[in-house]
Residue frames relative to the residue before (quaternion, step in Angstrom):
aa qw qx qy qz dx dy dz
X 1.0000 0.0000 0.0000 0.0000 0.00 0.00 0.00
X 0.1363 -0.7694 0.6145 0.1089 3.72 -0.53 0.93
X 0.8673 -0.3446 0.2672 0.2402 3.11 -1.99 1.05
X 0.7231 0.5457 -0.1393 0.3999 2.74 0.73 -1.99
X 0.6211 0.6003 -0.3228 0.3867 3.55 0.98 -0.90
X 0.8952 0.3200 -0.0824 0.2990 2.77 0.54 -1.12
X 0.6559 0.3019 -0.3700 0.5846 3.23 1.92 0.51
X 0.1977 0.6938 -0.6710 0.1714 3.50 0.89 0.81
X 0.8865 -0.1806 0.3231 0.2778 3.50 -1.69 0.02
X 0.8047 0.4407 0.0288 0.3967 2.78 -0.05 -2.48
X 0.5436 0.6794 -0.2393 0.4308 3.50 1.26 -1.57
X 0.7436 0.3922 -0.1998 0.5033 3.30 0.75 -2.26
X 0.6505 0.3748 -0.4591 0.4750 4.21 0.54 -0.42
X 0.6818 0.3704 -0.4367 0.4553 3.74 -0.07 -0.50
X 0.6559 0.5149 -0.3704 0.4093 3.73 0.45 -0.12
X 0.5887 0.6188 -0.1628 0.4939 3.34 1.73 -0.82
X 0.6477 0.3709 -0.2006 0.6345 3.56 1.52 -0.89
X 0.6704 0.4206 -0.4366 0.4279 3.54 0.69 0.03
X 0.6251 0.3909 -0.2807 0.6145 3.35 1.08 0.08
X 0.6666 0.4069 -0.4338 0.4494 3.79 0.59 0.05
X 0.8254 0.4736 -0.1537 0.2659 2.87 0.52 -1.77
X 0.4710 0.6664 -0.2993 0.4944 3.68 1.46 -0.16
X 0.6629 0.4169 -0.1833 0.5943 3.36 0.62 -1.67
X 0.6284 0.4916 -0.4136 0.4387 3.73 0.04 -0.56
X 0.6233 0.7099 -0.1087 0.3093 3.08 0.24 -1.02
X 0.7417 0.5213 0.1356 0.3996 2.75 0.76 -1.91
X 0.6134 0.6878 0.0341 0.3867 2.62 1.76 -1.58
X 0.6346 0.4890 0.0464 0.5967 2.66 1.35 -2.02
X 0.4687 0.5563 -0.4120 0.5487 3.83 0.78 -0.63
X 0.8401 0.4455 -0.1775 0.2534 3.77 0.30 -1.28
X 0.5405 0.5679 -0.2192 0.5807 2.78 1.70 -0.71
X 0.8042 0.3661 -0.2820 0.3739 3.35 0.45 -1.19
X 0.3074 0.7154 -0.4070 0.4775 3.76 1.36 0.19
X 0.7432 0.5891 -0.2474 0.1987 2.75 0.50 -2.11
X 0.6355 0.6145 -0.1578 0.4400 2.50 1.23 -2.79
X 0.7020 0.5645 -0.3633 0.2380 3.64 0.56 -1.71
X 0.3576 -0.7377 0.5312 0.2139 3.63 1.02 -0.83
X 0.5610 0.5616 -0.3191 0.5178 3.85 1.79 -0.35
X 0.1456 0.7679 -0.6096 0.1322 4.23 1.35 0.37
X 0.5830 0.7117 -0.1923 0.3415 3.35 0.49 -1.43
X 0.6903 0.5654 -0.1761 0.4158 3.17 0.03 -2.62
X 0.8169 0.4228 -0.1262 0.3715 3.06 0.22 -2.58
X 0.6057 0.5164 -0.4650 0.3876 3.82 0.86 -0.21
X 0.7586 0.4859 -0.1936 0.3885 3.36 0.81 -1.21
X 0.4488 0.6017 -0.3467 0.5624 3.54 1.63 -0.11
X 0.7324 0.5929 -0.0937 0.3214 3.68 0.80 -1.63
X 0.6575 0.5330 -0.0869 0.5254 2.49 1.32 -1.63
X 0.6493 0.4986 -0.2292 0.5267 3.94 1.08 -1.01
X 0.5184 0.6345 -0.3046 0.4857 3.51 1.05 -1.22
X 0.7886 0.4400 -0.1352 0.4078 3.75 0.41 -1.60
X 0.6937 0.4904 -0.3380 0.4051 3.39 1.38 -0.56
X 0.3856 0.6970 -0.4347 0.4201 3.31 0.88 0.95
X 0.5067 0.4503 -0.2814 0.6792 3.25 1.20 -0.29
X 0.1079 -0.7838 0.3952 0.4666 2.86 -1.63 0.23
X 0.8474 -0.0315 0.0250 0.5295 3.81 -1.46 -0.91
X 0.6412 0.6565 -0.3145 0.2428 3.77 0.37 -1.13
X 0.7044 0.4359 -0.1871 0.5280 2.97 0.94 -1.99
X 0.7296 0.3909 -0.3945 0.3991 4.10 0.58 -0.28
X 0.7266 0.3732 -0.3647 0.4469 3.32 1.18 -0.22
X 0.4284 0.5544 -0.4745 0.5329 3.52 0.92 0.50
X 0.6564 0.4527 -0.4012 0.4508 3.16 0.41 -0.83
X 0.5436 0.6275 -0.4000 0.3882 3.70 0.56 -1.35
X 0.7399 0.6345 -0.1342 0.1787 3.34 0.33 -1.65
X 0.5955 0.6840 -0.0892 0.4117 2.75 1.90 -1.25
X 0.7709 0.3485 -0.0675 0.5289 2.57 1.25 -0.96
X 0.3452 0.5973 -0.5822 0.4302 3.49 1.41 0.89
X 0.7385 -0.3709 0.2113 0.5219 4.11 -1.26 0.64
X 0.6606 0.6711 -0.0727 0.3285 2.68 0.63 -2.43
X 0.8545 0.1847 -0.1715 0.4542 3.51 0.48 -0.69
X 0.5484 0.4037 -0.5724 0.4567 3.50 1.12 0.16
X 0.6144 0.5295 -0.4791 0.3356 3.94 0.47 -0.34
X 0.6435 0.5472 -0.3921 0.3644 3.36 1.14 -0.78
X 0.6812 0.4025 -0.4989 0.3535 3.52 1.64 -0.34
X 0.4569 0.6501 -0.5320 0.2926 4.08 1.24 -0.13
X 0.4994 0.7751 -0.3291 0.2037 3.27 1.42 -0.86
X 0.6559 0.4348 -0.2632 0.5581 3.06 1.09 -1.55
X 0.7510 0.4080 -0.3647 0.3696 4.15 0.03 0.14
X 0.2261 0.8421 -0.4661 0.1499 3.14 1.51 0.01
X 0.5567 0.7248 -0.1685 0.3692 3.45 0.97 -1.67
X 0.8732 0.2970 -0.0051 0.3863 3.52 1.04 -1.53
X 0.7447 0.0497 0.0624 0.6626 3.05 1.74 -1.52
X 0.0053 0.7245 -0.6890 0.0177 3.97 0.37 1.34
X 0.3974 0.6208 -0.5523 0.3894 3.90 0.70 0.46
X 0.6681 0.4705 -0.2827 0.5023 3.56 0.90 -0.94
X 0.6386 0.4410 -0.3841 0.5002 3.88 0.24 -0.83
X 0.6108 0.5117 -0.3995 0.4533 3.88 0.70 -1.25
X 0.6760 0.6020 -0.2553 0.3398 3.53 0.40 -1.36
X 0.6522 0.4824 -0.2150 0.5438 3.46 1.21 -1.24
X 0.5524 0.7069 -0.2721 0.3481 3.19 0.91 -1.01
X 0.7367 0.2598 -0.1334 0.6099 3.41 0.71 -1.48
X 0.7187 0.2607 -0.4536 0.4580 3.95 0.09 -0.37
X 0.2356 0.6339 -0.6708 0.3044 4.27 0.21 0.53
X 0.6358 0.6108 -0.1836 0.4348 3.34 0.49 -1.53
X 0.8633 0.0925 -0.1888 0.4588 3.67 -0.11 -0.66
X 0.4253 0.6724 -0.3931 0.4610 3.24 1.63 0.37
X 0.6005 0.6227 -0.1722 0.4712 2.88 1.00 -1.37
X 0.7063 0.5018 -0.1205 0.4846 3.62 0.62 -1.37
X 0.6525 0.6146 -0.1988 0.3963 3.43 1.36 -0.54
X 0.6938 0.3495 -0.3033 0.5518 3.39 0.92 -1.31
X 0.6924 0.5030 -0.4612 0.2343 3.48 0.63 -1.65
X 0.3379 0.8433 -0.2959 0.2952 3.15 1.35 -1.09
X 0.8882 0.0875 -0.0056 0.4510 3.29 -0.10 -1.56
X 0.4482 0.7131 -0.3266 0.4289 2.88 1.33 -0.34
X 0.6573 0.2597 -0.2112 0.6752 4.00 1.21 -0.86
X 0.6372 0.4066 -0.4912 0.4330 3.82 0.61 0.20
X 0.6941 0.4165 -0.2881 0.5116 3.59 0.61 -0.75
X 0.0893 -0.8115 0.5756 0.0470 3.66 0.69 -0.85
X 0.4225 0.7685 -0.4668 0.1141 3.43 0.99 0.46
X 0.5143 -0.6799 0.4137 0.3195 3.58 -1.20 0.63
X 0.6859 -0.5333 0.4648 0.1708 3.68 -1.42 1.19
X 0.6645 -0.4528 0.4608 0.3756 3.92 -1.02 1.12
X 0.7811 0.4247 -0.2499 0.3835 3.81 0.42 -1.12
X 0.7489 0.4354 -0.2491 0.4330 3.14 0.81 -0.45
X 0.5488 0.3944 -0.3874 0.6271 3.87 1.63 -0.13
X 0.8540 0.3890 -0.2253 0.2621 3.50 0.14 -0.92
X 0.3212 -0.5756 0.5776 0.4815 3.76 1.94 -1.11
X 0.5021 -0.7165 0.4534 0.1703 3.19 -1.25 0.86
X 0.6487 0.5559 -0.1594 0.4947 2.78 1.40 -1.06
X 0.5113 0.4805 -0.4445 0.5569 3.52 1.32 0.72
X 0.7645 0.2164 -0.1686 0.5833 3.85 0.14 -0.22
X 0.5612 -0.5422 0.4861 0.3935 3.63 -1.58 0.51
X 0.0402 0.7444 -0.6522 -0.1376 3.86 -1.07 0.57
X 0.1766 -0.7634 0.5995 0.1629 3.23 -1.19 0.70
X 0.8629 0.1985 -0.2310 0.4033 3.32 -0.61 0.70
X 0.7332 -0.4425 -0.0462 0.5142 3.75 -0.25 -0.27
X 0.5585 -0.6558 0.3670 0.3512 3.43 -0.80 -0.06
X 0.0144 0.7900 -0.6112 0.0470 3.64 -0.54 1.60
X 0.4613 -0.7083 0.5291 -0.0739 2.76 -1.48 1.38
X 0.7959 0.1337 -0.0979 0.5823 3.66 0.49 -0.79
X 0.7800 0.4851 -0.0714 0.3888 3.18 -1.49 -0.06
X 0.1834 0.8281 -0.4206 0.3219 3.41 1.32 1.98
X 0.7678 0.4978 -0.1167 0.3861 2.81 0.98 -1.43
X 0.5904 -0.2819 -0.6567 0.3750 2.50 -0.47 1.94
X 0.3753 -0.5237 0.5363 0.5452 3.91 -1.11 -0.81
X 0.3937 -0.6834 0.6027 0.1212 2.94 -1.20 1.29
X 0.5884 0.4296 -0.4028 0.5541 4.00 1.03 -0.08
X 0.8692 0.0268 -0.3377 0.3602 3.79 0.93 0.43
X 0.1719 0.6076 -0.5540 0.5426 2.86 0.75 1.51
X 0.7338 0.5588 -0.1229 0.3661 3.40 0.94 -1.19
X 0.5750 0.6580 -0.1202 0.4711 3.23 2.01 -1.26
X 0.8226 0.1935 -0.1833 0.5024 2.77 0.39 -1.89
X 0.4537 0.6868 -0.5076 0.2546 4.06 0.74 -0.43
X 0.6668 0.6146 -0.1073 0.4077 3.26 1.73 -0.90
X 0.7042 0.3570 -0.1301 0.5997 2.92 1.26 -1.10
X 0.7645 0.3213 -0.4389 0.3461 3.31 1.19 0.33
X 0.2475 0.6809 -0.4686 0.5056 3.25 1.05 1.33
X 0.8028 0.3559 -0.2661 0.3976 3.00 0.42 -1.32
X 0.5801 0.5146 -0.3402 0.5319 3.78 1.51 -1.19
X 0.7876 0.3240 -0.4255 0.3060 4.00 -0.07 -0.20
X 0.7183 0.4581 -0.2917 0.4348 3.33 1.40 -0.23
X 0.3382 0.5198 -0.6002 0.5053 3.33 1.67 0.96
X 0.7587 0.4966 -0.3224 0.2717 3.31 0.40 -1.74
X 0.6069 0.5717 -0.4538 0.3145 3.63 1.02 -0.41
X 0.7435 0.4416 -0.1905 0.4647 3.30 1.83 -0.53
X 0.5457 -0.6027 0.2614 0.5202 3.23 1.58 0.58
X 0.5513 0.6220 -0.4040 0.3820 3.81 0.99 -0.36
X 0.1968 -0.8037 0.5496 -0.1156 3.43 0.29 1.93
X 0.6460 0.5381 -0.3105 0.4435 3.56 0.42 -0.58
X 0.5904 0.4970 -0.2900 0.5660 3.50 0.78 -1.62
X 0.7179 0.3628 -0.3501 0.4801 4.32 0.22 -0.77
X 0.4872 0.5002 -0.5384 0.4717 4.23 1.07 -0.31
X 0.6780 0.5627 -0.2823 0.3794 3.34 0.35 -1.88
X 0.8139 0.3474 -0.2214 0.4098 3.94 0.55 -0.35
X 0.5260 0.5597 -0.2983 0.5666 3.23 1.73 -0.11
X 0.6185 0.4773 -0.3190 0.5366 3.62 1.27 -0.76
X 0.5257 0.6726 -0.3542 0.3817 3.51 0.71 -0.79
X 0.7184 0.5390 -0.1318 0.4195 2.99 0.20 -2.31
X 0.8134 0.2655 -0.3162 0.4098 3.75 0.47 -1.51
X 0.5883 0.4545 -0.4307 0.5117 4.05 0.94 -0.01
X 0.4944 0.5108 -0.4742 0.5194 4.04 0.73 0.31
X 0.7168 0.3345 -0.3282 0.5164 3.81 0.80 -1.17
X 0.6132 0.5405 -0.4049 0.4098 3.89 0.54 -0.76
X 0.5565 0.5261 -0.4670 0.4420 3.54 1.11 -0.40
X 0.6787 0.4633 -0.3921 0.4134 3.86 0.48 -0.98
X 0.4998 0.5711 -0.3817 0.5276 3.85 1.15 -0.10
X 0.7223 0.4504 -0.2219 0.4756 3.51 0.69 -1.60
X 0.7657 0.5941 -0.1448 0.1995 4.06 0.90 -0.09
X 0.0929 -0.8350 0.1546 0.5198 1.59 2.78 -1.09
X 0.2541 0.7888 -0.5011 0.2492 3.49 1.26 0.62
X 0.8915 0.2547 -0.0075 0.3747 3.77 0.88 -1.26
X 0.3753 -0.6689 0.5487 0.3325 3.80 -0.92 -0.23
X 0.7487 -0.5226 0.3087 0.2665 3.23 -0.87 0.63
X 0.5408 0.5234 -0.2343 0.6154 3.04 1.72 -1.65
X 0.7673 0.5494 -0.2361 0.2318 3.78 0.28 -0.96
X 0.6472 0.4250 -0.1819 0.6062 3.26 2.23 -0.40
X 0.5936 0.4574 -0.3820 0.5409 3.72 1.35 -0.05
X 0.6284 0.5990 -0.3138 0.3844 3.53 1.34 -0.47
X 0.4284 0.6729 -0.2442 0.5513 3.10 1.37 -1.69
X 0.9118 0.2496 -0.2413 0.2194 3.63 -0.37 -1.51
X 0.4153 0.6365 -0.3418 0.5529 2.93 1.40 -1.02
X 0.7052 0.4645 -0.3218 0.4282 4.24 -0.14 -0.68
X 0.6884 0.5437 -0.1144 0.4662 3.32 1.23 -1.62
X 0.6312 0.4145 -0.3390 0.5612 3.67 1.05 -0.52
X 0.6759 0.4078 -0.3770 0.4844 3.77 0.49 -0.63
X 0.5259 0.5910 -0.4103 0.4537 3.68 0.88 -0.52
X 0.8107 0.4061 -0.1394 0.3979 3.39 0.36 -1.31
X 0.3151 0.6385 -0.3265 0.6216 3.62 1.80 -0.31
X 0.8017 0.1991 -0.3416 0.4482 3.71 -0.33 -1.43
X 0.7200 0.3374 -0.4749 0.3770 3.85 0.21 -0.67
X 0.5282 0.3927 -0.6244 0.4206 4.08 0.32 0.27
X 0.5979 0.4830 -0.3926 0.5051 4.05 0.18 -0.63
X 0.8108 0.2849 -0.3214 0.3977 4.09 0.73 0.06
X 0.4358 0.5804 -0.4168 0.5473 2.84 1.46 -0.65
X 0.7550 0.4141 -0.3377 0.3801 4.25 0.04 -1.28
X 0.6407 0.5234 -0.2265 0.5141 4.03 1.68 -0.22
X 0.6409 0.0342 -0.1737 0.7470 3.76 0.77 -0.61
X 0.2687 -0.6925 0.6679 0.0453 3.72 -1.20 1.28
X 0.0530 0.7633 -0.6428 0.0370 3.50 0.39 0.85
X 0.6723 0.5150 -0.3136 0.4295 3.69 0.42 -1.13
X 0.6435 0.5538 -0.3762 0.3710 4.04 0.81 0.04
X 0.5506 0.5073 -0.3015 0.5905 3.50 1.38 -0.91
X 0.5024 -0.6409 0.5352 0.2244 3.57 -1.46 0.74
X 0.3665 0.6517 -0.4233 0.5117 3.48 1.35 0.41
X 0.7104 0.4793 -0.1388 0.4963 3.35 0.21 -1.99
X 0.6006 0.6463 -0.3379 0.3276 3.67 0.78 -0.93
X 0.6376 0.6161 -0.1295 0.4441 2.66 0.81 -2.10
X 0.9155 0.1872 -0.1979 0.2961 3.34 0.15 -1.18
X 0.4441 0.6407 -0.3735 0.5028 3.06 1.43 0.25
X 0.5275 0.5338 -0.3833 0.5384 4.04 1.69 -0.34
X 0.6772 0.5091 -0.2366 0.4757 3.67 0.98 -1.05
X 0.6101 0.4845 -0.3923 0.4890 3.73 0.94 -0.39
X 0.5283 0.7043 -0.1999 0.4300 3.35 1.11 -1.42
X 0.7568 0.4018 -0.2816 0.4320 3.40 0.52 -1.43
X 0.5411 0.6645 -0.3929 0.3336 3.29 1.37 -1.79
X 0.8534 0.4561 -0.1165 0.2237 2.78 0.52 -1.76
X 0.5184 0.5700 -0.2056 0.6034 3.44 1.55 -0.43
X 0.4939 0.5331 -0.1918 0.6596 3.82 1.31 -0.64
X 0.8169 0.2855 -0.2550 0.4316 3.91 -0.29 -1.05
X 0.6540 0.5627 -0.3112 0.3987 3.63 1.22 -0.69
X 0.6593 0.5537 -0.3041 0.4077 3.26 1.24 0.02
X 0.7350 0.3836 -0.2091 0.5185 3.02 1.72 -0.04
X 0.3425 0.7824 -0.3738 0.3615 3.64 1.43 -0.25
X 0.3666 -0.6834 0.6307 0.0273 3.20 -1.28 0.94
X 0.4652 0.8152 -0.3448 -0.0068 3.22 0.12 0.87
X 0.7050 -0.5859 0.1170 0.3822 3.04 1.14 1.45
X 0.7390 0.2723 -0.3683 0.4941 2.94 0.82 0.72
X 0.1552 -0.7130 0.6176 0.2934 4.07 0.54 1.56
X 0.7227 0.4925 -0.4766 0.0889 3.74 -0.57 -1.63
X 0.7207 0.4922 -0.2041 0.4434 3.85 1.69 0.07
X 0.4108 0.6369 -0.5001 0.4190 3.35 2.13 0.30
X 0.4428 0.5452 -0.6150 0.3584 4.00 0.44 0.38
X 0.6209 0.4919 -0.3237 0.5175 3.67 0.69 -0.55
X 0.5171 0.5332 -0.4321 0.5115 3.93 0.73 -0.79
X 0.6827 0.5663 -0.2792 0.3679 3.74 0.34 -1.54
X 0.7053 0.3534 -0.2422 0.5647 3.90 0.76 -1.35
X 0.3946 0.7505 -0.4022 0.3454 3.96 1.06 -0.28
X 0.7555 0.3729 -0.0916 0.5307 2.70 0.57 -2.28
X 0.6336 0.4609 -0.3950 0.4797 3.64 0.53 -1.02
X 0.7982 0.2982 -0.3805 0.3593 4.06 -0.24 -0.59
X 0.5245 0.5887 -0.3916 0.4743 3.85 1.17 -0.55
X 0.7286 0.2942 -0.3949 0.4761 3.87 0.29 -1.23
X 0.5532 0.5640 -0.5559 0.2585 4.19 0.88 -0.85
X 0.6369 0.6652 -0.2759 0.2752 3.36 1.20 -1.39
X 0.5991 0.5687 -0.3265 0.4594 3.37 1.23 -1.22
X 0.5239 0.6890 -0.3014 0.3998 3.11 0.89 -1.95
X 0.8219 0.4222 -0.1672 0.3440 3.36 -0.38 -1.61
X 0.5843 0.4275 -0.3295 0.6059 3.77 1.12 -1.24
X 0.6024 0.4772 -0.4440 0.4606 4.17 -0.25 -0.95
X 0.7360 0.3987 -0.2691 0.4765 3.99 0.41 -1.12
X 0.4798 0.3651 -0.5378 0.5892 4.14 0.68 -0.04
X 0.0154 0.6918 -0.7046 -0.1569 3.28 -0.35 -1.03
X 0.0906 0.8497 -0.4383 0.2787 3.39 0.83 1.45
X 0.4502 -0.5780 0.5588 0.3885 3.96 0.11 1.06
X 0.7046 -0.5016 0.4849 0.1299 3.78 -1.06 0.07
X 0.6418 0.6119 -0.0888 0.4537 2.94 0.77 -2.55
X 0.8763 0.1667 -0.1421 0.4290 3.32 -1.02 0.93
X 0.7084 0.4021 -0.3686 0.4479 4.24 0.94 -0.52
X 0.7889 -0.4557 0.2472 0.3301 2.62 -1.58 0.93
X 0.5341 -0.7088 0.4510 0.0947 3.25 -1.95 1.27
């Protein structure tokens, strides 16, 4: 990949709209919930809609989108793109600072506790406080917008669809569980894409992940992390089959990068 590519013009706007035009979006989803006054309506519609499927596929999904297991999926690319793990790395932090954030400013109460659980399908346990934002999609897309701007910087458009689809069936899962409000996953993402935005824009300024230091220790998080997901409690068992391939594709990844033993410098972002 040359320099030039990647700070042509054209490169630097289409990277700009992949970072506006999501979050905007998103944005506007939340608001217009808001304005609509149908928060409620649209859960219990969603929520019914999803129980067609069954329990597994929503709590797998869910899962994904716990830290731990979305690193365990950067894990497996470690080998190709430690630009993405680095990237995640540094926006966790203001991600992180976000939900809890609002989450103790809003304080806002959980589908189960306005509506009774026993009105809507729940899958796993039952949470009550603490909606505002979802911190599993905040978590998604923060991820997936790492991975979608550091395709687009390389023209790999598809590879940034494929993580945008991901991300918005990870948040529809916190709908599909009865864990969330609608307003609470459009918020969540919408935060989570700008989150993940600032840590590609640091990650492309302090280049830890190029030096065989930074590598290294970004393989050892990786592992932790690909390692701790296999044990985690996270309240939803019918979706620990997904925890299991987590751990298994995150340590293969590590596994597999540690065995190139390939300098960093120069592979793909």
């Amino acid at each position: 990949m040359t320099t030039s590519r990647l700070s042509s013009p054209s490169r630097s706007r289409e990277s700009a709209c992949w970072i506006a035009v999501p979050a905007a979006i998103l944005a506007l989803c939340a608001l217009a919930t808001l304005a609509s006054g149908r928060n409620a309506e649209w859960f219990l519609g969603w929520n019914d809609v999803a129980a067609a499927l069954p329990a597994f596929v929503w709590a797998g999904l869910t899962n994904l989108g716990a830290t731990s297991g979305a690193f365990a999926v950067l894990a497996g690319f470690l080998a190709w793109h430690p630009r993405w793990a680095a990237s995640a790395l540094l926006a966790v932090p203001v991600g992180a600072l976000y939900t809890h954030g609002a989450k103790e400013f809003f304080d806002e109460a959980r589908p189960a506790a306005v509506l009774g659980a026993e009105n809507f399908n729940v899958i796993g346990e039952v949470l009550r406080t603490g909606s505002f934002p979802s911190g599993h999609s905040t978590t998604a897309f923060g991820f997936a917008a790492v991975a979608a701007l550091c395709a687009v910087q390389s023209g790999r458009r598809l590879v940034a669809l494929a993580a945008l689809a991901l991300a918005a069936a990870v948040a529809f899962s916190r709908v599909a569980v009865g864990a969330h409000w609608p307003l609470d996953i459009f918020a969540g993402a919408a935060g989570g894409w700008l989150c993940g935005a600032f840590g590609v824009w640091w990650s492309s300024r302090w280049r830890f992940w190029e030096t065989r230091t930074g590598w290294h220790m970004l393989a050892v998080l990786l592992a932790a992390f690909s390692i701790s997901i296999f044990f985690e409690e996270l309240g939803y068992p019918e979706g620990r089959w997904i925890q299991y391939l987590l751990s298994a594709w995150g340590l293969g990844g590590v596994a597999l990068a540690l065995a190139r033993g390939r300098h960093p410098q120069g592979i793909g972002t």
